[in-house]
N, C-alpha and C positions, 0 to 999 in steps of 0.2 A: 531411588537408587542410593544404597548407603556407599560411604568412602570408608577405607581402612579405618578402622577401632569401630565400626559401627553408626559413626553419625553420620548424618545425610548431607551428600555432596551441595557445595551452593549450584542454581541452574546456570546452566549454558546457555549463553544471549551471541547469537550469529546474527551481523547486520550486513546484508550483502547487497553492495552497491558498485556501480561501472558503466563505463559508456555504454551504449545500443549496441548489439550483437556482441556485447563481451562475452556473455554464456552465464548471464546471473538464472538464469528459467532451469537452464541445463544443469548448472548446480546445484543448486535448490534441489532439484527434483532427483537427483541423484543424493543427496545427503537428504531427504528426505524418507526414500528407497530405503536406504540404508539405515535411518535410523529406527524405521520399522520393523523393518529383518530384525533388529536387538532388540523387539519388544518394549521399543523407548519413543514412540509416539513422538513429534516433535510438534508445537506450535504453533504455524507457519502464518504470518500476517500479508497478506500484498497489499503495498503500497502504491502501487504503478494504476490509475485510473485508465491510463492507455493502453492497457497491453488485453489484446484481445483474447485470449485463454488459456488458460492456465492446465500445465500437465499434474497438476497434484493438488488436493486440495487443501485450501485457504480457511484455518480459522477464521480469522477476519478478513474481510477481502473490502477495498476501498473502493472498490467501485459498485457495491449494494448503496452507496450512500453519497457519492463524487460522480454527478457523470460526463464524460469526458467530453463530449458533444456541446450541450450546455453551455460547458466552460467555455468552449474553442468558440461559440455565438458571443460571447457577454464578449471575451479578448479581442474579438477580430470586429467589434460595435466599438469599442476602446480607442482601436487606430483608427477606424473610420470618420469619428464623430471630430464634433469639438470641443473648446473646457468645459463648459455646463453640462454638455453628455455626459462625458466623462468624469465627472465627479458623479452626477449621479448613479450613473453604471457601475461605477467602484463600490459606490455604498451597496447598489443592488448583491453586487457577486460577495463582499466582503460578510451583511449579513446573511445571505442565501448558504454561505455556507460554513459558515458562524452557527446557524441555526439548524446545519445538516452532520453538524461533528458534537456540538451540544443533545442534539435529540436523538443519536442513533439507537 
């Protein structure tokens, strides 16, 4: 997309964030909508491991690589356990996914 005199506009970075039920899906999906209609493709990253689907889709989608279940075992081992678990367990989930944001 060029800007007046011809050179090319810098991109548009939207980071849309808010409580649960704010309407962040609803937006997204709507200015996504819309940025299609104008022939201008948009981006779209999700970053939300929990959120169970998605109305538009996701260049990059965090949960091909995060998965939310997983997570929610290793967390709820964390409170259960005691110190030694718990250190280990940390190491477990810190390089588990250490290892799943380096190798995607």
């Amino acid at each position: 997309m060029a800007a007046a005199g011809g050179t090319a506009a810098a991109p548009v970075c939207v980071l849309v964030l808010g409580m649960a039920g704010s309407g962040k899906t609803t937006f997204v999906q709507c200015l996504a909508a819309h940025l299609h209609g104008q022939r201008c493709p948009p981006y779209v990253i999700n970053l939300d491991p929990a959120v169970h689907e998605l109305p538009f889709p996701a260049n990059i989608d965090i949960r091909d690589t995060v998965k939310y279940k997983e997570v929610m075992k290793h967390v709820l081992l964390l409170f259960q356990s005691g110190d030694e678990v718990y250190r280990k367990a940390t190491k477990r989930i810190q390089v588990s996914i250490f290892h799943q944001v380096l190798f995607f």
